[in-house]
C-alpha beads as a LAMMPS data file, in Angstrom:
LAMMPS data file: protein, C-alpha beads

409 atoms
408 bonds

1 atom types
1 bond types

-500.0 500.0 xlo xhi
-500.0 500.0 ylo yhi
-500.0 500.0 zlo zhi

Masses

1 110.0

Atoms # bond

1 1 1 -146.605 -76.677 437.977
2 1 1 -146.045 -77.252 434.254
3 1 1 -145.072 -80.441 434.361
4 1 1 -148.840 -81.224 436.259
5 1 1 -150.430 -79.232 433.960
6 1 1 -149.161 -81.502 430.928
7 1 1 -149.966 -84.619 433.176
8 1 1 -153.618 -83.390 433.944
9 1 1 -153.731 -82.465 429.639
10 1 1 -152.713 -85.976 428.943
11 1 1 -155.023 -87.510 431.006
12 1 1 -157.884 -85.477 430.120
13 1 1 -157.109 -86.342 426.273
14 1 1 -156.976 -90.185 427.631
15 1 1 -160.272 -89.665 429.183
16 1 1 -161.870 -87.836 425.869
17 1 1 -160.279 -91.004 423.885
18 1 1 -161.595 -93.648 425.920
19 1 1 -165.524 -92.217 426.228
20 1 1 -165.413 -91.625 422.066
21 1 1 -164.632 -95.645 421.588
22 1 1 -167.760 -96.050 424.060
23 1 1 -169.505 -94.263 421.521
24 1 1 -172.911 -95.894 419.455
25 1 1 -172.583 -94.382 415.970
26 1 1 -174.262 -97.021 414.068
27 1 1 -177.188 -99.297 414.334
28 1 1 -176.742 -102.043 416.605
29 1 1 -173.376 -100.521 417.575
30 1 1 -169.786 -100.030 417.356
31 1 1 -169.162 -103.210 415.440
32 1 1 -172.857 -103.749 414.375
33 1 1 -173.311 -106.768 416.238
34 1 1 -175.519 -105.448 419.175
35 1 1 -172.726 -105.803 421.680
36 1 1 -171.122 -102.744 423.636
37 1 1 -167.611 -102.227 424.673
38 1 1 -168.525 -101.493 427.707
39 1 1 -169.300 -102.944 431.065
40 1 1 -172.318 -102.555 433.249
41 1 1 -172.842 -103.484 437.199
42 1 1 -176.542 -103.944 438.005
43 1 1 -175.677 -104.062 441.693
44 1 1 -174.177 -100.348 441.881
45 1 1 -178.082 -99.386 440.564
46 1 1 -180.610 -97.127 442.879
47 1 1 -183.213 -99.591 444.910
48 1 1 -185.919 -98.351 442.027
49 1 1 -183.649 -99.078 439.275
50 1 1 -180.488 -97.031 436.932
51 1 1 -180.663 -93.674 437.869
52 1 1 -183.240 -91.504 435.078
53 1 1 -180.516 -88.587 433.957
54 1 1 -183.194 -87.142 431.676
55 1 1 -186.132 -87.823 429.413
56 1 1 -187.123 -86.118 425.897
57 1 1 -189.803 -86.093 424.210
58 1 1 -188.552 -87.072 420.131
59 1 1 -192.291 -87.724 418.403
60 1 1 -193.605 -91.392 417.362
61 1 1 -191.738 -93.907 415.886
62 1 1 -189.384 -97.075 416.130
63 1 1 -186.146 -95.735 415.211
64 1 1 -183.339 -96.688 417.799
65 1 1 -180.852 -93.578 418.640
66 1 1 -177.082 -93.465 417.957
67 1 1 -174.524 -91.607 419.841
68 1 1 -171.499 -89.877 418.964
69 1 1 -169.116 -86.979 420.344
70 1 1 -171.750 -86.248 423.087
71 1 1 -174.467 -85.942 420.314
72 1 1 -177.511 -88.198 420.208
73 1 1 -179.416 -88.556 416.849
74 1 1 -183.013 -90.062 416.055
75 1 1 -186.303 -89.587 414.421
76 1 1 -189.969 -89.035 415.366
77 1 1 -193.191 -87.418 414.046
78 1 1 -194.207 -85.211 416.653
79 1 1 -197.884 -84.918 417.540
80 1 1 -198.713 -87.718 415.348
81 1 1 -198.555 -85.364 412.277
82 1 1 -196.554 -85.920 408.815
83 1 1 -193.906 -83.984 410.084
84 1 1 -190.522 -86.204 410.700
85 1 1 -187.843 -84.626 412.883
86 1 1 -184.508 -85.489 413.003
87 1 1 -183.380 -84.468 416.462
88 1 1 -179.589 -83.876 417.381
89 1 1 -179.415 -83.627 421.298
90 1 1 -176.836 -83.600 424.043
91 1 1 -176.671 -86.775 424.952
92 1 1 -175.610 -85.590 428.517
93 1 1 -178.224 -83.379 428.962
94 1 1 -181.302 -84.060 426.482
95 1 1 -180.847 -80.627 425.487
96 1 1 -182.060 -79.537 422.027
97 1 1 -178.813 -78.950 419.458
98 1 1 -180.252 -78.535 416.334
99 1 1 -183.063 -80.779 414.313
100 1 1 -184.623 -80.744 410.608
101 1 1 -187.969 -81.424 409.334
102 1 1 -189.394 -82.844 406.448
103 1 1 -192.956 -83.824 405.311
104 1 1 -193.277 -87.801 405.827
105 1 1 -196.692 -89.562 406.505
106 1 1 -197.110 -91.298 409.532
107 1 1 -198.870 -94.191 408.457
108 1 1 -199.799 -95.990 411.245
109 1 1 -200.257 -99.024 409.547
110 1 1 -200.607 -102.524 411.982
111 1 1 -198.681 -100.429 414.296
112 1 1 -198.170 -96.625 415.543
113 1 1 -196.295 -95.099 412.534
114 1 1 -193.459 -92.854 412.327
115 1 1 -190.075 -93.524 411.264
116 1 1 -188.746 -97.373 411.366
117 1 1 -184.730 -96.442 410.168
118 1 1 -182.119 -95.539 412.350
119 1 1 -179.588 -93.070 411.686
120 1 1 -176.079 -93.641 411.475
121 1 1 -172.922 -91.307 411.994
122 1 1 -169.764 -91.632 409.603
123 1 1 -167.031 -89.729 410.085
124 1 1 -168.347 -85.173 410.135
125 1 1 -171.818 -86.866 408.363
126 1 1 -175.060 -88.349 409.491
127 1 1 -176.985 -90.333 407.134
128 1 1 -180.552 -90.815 407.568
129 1 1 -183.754 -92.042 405.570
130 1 1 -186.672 -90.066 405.621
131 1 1 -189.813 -92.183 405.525
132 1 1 -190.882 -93.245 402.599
133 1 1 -187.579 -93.579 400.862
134 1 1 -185.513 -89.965 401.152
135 1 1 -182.246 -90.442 402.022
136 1 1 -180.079 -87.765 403.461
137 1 1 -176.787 -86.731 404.729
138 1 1 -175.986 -84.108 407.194
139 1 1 -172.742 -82.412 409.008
140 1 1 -173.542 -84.117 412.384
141 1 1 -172.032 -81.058 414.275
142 1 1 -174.379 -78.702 412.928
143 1 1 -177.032 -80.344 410.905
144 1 1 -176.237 -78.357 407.525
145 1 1 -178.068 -81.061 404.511
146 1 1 -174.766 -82.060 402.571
147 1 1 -177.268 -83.539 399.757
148 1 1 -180.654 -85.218 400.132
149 1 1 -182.446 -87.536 397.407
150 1 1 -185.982 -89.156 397.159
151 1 1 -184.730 -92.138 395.183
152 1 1 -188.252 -94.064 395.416
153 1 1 -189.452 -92.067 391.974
154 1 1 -186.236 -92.711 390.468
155 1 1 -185.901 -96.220 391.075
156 1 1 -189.865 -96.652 390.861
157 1 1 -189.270 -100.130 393.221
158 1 1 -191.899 -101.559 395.477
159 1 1 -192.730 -99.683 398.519
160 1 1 -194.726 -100.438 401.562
161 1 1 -196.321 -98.606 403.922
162 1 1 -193.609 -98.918 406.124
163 1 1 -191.010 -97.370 403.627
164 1 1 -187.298 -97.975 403.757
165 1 1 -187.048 -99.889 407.189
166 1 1 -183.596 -101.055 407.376
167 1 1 -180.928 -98.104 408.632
168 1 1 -178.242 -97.276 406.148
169 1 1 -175.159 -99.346 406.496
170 1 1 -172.044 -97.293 405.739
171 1 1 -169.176 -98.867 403.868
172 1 1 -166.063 -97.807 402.430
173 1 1 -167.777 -95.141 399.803
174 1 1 -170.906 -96.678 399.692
175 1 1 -174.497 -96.194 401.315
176 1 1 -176.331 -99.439 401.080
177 1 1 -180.031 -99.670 401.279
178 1 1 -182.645 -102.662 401.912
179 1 1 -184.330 -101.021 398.552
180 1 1 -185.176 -102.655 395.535
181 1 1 -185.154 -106.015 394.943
182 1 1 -181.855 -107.078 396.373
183 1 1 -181.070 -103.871 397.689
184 1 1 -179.399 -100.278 396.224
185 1 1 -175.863 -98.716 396.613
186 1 1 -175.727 -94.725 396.622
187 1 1 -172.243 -92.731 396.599
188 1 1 -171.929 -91.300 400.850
189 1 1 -170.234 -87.841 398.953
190 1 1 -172.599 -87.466 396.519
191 1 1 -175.635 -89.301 396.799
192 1 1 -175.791 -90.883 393.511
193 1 1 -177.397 -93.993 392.883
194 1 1 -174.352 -96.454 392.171
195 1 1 -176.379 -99.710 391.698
196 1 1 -180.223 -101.317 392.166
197 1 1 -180.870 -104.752 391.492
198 1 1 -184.539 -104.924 390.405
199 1 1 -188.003 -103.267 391.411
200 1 1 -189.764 -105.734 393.306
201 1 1 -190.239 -107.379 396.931
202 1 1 -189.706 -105.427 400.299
203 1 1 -187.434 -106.215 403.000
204 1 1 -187.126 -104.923 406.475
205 1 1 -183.692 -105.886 407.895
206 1 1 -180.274 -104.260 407.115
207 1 1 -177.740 -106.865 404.667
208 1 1 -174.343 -108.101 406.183
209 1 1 -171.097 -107.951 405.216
210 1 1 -169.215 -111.056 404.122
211 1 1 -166.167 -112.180 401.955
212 1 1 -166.568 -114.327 399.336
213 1 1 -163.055 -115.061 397.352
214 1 1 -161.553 -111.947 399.100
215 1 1 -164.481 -109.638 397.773
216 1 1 -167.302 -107.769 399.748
217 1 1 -170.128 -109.637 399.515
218 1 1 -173.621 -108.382 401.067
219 1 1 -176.080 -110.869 402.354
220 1 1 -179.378 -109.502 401.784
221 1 1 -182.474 -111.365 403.275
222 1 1 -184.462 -110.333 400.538
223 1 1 -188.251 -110.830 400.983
224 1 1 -187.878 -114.772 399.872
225 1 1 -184.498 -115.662 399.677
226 1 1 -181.181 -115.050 400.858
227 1 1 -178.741 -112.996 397.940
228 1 1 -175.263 -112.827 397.751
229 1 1 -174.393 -109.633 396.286
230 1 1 -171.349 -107.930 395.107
231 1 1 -170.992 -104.721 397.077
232 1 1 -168.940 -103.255 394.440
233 1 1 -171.639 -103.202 391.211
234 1 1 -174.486 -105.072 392.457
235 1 1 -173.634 -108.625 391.021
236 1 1 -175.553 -111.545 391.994
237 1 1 -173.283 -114.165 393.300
238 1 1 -175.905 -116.923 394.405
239 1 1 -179.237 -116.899 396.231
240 1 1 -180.995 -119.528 398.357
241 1 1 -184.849 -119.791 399.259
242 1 1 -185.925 -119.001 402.422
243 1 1 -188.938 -117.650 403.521
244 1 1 -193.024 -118.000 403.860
245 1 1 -196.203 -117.195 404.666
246 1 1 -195.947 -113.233 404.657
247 1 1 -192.324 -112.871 403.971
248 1 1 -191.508 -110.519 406.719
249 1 1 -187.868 -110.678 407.045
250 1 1 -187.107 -107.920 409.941
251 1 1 -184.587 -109.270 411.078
252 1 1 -180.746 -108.711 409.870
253 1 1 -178.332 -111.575 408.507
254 1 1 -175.602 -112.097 410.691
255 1 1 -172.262 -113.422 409.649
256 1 1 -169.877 -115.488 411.625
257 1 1 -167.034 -116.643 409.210
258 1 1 -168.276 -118.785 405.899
259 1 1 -171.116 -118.919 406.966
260 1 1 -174.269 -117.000 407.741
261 1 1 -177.610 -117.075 409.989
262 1 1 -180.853 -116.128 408.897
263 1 1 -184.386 -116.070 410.547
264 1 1 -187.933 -114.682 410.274
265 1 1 -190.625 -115.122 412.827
266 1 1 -192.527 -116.439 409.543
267 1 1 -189.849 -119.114 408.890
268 1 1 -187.782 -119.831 411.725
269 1 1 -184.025 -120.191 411.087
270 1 1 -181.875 -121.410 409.127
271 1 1 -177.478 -121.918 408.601
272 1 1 -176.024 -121.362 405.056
273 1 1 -172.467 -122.063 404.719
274 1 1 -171.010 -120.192 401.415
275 1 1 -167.665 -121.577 401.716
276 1 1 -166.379 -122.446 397.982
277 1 1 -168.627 -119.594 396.239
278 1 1 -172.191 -121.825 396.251
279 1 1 -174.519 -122.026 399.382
280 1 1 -175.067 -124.819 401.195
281 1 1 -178.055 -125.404 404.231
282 1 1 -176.356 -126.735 407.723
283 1 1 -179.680 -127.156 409.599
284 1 1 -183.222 -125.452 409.392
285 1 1 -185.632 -125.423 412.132
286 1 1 -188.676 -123.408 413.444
287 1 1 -187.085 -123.328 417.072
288 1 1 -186.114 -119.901 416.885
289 1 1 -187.574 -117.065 414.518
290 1 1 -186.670 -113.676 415.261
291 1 1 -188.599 -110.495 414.030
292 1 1 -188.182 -106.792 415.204
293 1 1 -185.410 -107.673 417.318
294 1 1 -181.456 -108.860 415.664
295 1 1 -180.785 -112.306 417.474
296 1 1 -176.738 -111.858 418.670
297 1 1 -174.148 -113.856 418.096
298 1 1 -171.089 -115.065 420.445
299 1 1 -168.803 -117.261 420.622
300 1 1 -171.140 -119.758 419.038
301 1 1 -174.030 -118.855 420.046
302 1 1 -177.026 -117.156 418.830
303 1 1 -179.323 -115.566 421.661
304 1 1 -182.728 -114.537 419.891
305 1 1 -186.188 -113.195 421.081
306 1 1 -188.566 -116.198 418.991
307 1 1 -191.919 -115.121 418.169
308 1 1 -192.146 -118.583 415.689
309 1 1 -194.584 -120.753 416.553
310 1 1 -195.550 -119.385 420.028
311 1 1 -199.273 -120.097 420.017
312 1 1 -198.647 -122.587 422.857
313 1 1 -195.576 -121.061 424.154
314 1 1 -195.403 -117.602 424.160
315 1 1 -192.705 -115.850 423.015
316 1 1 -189.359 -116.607 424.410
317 1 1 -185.257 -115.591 424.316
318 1 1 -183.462 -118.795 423.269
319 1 1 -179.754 -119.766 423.538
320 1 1 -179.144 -121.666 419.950
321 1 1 -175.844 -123.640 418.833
322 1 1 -174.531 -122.103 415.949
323 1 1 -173.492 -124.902 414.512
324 1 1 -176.177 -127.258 415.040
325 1 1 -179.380 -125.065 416.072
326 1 1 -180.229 -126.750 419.149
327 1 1 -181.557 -124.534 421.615
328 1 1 -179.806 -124.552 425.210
329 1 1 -182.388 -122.891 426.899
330 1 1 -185.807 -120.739 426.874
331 1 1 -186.753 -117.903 428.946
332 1 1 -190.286 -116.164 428.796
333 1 1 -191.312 -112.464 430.295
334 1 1 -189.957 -110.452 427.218
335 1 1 -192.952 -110.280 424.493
336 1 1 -191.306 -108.383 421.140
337 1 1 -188.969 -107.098 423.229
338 1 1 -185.045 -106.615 422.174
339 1 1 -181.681 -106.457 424.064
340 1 1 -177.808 -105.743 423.735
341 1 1 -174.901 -107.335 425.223
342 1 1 -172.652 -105.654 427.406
343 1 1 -170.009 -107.746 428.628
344 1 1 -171.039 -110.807 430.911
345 1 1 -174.281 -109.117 430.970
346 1 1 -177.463 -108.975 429.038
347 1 1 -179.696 -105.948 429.231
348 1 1 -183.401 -106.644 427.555
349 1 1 -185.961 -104.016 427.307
350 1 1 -189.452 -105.821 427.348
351 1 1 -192.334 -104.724 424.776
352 1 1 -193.800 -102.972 428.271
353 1 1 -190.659 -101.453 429.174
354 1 1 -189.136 -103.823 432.218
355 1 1 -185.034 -103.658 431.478
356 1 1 -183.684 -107.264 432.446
357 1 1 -180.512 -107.520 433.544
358 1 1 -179.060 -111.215 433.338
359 1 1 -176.325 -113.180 433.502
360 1 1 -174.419 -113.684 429.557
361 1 1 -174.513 -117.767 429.829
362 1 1 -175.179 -120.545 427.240
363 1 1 -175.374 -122.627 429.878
364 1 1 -178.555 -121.474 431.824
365 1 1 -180.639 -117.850 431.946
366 1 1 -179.503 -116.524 435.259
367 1 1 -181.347 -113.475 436.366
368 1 1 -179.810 -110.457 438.362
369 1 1 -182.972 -108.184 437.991
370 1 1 -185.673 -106.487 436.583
371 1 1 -186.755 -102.497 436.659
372 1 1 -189.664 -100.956 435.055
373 1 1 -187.781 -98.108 433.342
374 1 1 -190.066 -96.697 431.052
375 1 1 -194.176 -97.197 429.796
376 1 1 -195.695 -97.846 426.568
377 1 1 -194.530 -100.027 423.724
378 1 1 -191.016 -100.923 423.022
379 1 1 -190.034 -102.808 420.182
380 1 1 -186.509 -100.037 419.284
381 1 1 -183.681 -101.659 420.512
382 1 1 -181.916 -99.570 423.254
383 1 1 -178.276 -98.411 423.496
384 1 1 -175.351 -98.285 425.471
385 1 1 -172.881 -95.376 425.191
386 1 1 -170.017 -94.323 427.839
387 1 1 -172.182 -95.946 430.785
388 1 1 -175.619 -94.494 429.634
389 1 1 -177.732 -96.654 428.498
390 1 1 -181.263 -94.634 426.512
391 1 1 -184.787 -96.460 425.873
392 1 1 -187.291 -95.917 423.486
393 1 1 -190.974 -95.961 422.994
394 1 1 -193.326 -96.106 420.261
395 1 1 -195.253 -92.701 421.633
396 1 1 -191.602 -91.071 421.583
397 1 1 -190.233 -90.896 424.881
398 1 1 -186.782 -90.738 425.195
399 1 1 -185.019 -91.610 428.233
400 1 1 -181.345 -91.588 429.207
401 1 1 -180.307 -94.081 432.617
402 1 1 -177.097 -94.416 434.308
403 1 1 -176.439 -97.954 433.908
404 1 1 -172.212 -97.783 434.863
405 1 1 -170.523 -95.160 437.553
406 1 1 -169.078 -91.869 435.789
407 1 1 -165.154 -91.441 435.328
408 1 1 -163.830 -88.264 437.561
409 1 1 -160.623 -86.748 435.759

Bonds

1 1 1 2
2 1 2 3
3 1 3 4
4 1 4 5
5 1 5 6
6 1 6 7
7 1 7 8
8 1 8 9
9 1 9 10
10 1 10 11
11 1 11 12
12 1 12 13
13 1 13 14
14 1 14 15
15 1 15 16
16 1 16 17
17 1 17 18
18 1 18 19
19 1 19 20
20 1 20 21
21 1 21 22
22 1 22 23
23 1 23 24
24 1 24 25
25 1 25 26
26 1 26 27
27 1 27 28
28 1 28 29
29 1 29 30
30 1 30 31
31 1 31 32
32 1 32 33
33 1 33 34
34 1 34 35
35 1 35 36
36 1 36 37
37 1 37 38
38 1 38 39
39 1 39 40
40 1 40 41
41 1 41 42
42 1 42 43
43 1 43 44
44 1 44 45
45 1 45 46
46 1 46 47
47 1 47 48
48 1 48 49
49 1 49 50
50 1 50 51
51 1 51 52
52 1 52 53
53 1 53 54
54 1 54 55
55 1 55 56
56 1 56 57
57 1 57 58
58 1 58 59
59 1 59 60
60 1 60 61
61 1 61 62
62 1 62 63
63 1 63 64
64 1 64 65
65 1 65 66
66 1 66 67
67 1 67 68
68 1 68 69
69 1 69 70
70 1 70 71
71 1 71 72
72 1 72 73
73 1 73 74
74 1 74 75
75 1 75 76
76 1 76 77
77 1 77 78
78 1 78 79
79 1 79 80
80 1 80 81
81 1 81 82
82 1 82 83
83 1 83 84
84 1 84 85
85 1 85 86
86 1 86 87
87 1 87 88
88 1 88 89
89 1 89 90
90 1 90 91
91 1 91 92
92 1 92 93
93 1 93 94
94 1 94 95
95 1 95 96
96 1 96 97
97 1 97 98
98 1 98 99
99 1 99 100
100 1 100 101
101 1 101 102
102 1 102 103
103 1 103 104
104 1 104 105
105 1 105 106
106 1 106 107
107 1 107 108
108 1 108 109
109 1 109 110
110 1 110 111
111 1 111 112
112 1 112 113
113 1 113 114
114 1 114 115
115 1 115 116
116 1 116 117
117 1 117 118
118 1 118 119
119 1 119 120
120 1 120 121
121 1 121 122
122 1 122 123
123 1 123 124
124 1 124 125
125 1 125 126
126 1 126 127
127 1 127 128
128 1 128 129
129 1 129 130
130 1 130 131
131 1 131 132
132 1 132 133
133 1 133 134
134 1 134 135
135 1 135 136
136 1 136 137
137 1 137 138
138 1 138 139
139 1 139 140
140 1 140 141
141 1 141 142
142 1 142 143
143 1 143 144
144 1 144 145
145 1 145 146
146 1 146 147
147 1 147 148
148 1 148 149
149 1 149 150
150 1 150 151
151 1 151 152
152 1 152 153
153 1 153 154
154 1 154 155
155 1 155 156
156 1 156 157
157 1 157 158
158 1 158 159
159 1 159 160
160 1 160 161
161 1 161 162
162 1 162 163
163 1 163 164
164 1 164 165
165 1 165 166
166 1 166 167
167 1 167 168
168 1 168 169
169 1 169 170
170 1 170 171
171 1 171 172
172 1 172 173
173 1 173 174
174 1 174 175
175 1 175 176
176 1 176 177
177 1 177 178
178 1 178 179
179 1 179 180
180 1 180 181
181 1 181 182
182 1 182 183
183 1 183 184
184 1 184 185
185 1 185 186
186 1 186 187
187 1 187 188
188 1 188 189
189 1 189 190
190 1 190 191
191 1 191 192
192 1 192 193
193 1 193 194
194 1 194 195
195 1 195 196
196 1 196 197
197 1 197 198
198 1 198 199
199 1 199 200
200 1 200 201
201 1 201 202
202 1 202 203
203 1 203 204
204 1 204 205
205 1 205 206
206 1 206 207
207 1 207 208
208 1 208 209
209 1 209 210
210 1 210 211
211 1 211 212
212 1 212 213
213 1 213 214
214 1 214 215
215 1 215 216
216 1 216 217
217 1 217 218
218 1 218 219
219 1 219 220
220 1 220 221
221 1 221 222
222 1 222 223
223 1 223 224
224 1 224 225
225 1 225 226
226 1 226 227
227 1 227 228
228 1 228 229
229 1 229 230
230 1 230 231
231 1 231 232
232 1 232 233
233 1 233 234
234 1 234 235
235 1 235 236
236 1 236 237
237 1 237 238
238 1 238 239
239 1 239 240
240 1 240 241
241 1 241 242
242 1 242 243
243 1 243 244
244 1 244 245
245 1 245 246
246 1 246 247
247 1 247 248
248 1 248 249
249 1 249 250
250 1 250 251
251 1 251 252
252 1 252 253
253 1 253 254
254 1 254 255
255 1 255 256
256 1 256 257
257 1 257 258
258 1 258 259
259 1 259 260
260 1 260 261
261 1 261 262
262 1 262 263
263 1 263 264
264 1 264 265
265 1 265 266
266 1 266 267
267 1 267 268
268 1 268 269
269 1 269 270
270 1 270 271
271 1 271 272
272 1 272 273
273 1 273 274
274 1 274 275
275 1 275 276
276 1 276 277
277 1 277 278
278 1 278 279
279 1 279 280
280 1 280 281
281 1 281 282
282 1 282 283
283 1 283 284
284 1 284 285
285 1 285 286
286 1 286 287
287 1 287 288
288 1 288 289
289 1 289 290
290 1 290 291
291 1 291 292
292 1 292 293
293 1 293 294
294 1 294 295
295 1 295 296
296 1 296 297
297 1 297 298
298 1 298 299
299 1 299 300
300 1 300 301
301 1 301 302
302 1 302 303
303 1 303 304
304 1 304 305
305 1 305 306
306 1 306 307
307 1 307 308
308 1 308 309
309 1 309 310
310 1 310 311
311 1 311 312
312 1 312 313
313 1 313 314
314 1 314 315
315 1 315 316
316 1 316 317
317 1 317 318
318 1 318 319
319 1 319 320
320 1 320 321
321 1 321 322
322 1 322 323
323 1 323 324
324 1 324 325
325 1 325 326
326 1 326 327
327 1 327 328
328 1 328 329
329 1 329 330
330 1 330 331
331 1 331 332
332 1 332 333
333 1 333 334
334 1 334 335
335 1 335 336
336 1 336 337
337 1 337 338
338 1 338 339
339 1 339 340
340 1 340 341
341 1 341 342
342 1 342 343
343 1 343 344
344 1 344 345
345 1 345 346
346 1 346 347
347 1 347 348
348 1 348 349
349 1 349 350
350 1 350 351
351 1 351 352
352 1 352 353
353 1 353 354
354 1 354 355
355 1 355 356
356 1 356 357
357 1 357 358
358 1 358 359
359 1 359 360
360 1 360 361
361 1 361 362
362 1 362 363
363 1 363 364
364 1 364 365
365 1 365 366
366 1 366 367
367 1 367 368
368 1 368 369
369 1 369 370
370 1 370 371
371 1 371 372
372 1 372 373
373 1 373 374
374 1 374 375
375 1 375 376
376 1 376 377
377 1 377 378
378 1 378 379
379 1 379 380
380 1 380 381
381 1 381 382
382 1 382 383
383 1 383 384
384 1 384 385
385 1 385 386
386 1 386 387
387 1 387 388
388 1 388 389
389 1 389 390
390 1 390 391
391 1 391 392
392 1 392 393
393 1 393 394
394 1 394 395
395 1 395 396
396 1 396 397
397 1 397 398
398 1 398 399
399 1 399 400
400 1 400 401
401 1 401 402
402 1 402 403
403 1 403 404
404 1 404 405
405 1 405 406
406 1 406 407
407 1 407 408
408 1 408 409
């Protein structure tokens, strides 16, 4: 009888251990690369679609959620007032665990307002920014403010409408910011400002970590070039043009090795290898530009929603070599849509709402198939986290679908 009991413990601490690593603590993931650990079987779905466990109403906005020891955390301004709440809620249930308000316009400016930054959980703290530019840090378990700082009237940098976009990006010590020219470092204990680099130009996209000579570098897609920036104290290393027309860089940098992708639905894309401390351009083309939605990278490839150049076209995903930028193939029926990657499979969620499933190829789109899963706009990216996968929309529905069977213990 003991001896079972001890079995059933271990396996129920097993169990525990293996939903936490499904967890989605940080924007676009566990590794920040918008793919999932997990794996998801469209054919095991109901005839309508993944099974709806539950559906919450979190105000209006665009900020995606994050998950984390059966919490959920995100942001909305209910009733289209000034009033931003961060919600903590069972992610099981959709059950109410504890939230915090603070005054923040909603400012629906070109689009429906509310918040545009996701949170992100690190270790016992959440760290969230408050729309315009207050930044703040939480126990996650009960949502007690550790500290909380409005560093726009400090730093007096450039602010749009549209305040700090990109989600905080956790590193080491550091919180680093899309603020200021080339971006701003505060102290995660503290809150202290560490370093700023300058007071003008806006950018909407969350910097990337590289290595340059065994150092942390950031790549910032500032609003018209590309900075390489030491994380440490905020040293320039090199920048590179890139950017036009309204300088809208959404989109995040991503890094694959010495060298790093880039791309703005203003500019297209472009390759900049930084091997040997100075930048060089592989390719540049307009054939994919990305803009509310993170293209992913794998295994040399970039998959991408472009929204460059589609007067003709429409908007489409693309499958782009890496290396070269040569797209492998087009597929329309997304709009500004976004996506994840979850093993061989794809899961999009359309600007309406459809959720694609399809087959993870660079050699062709293959299609397994599409349910209408929630209304309104959708440009937040959705999530997957131990087999539940939750969409957003702008109006601030929530909803939570069964996307992979549950594990029995």
């Amino acid at each position: 009888m003991l001896r079972r009991c001890w079995v059933r413990l271990f396996l129920l601490g097993t169990a525990i251990a293996t939903l936490s690593a499904s967890d989605w603590p940080k924007w676009r993931g566990p590794s920040g690369n918008g793919i999932s650990t997990e794996s998801v079987d469209p054919a095991g779905w109901d005839k309508e679609g993944p099974r709806r466990l539950w559906k919450a109403k979190v105000g209006v906005g665009y900020a995606s959620a994050v998950v984390s020891q059966g919490r959920l955390f995100t942001l909305g301004n209910l009733d289209k007032g000034d009033v931003v709440t961060l919600w903590c809620l069972d992610a099981e249930t959709g059950n109410p665990v504890w939230k915090q308000t603070w005054p923040s316009e909603l400012k629906p400016v070109m689009y429906d307002g509310g918040p545009n930054s996701t949170p992100v959980v690190d270790g016992e703290n959440l760290y969230a920014v408050i729309k315009p530019a207050r930044v703040v840090c939480l126990k996650a378990a009960t949502g007690k403010i550790v500290w909380e700082k409005d560093i726009q009237p400090e730093l007096k940098a450039d602010i749009s409408d549209w305040g700090i976009v990109g989600a905080p990006l956790v590193i080491d010590s550091f919180v680093v910011l899309n603020y200021g020219s080339n971006g701003t470092v505060l102290d995660k204990t503290t809150g202290e400002i560490r370093w700023t680099t300058g007071v003008r130009g806006n950018s909407y996209n969350v910097p990337a970590l590289a290595q340059i000579g065994g150092q942390p570098t950031l790549m910032v897609l500032a609003t018209n070039a590309l900075v390489a920036v030491d994380l440490k104290d905020g040293k320039e290393h090199w920048r590179t043009p890139f950017g036009s027309g309204y300088f809208c860089h959404a989109a995040d940098p991503l890094v694959r090795g010495e060298t790093v992708f880039i791309s703005s639905a203003d500019a297209g894309s472009q390759l900049v290898r930084f091997s040997g401390g100075t930048p060089s351009i592989v390719w540049t083309n307009r054939a994919l530009g990305t803009f509310t939605s993170t293209a992913i990278e794998r295994d040399g490839f970039v998959y991408g929603i472009n929204l460059c150049d589609t007067k003709n076209s429409g908007a489409e995903l693309k499958c782009v070599e890496w290396d070269t930028g040569k797209v492998r193939w087009a597929q329309k029926g997304f709009g500004q849509g976004s996506f994840l990657n979850a093993g061989d499979k794809l899961l999009l969620l359309s600007d309406k709402g459809e959720l694609t499933a399809a087959r993870f190829s660079p050699e062709k789109f293959e299609l397994i198939r599409r349910d209408q899963v929630i209304g309104g706009t959708c440009w937040t990216p959705p999530i997957l986290a131990n087999g539940r996968l939750y969409v957003r929309n702008s109006a601030g529905d929530l909803v939570c679908l069964e996307v992979a069977p549950s594990r029995s213990i």
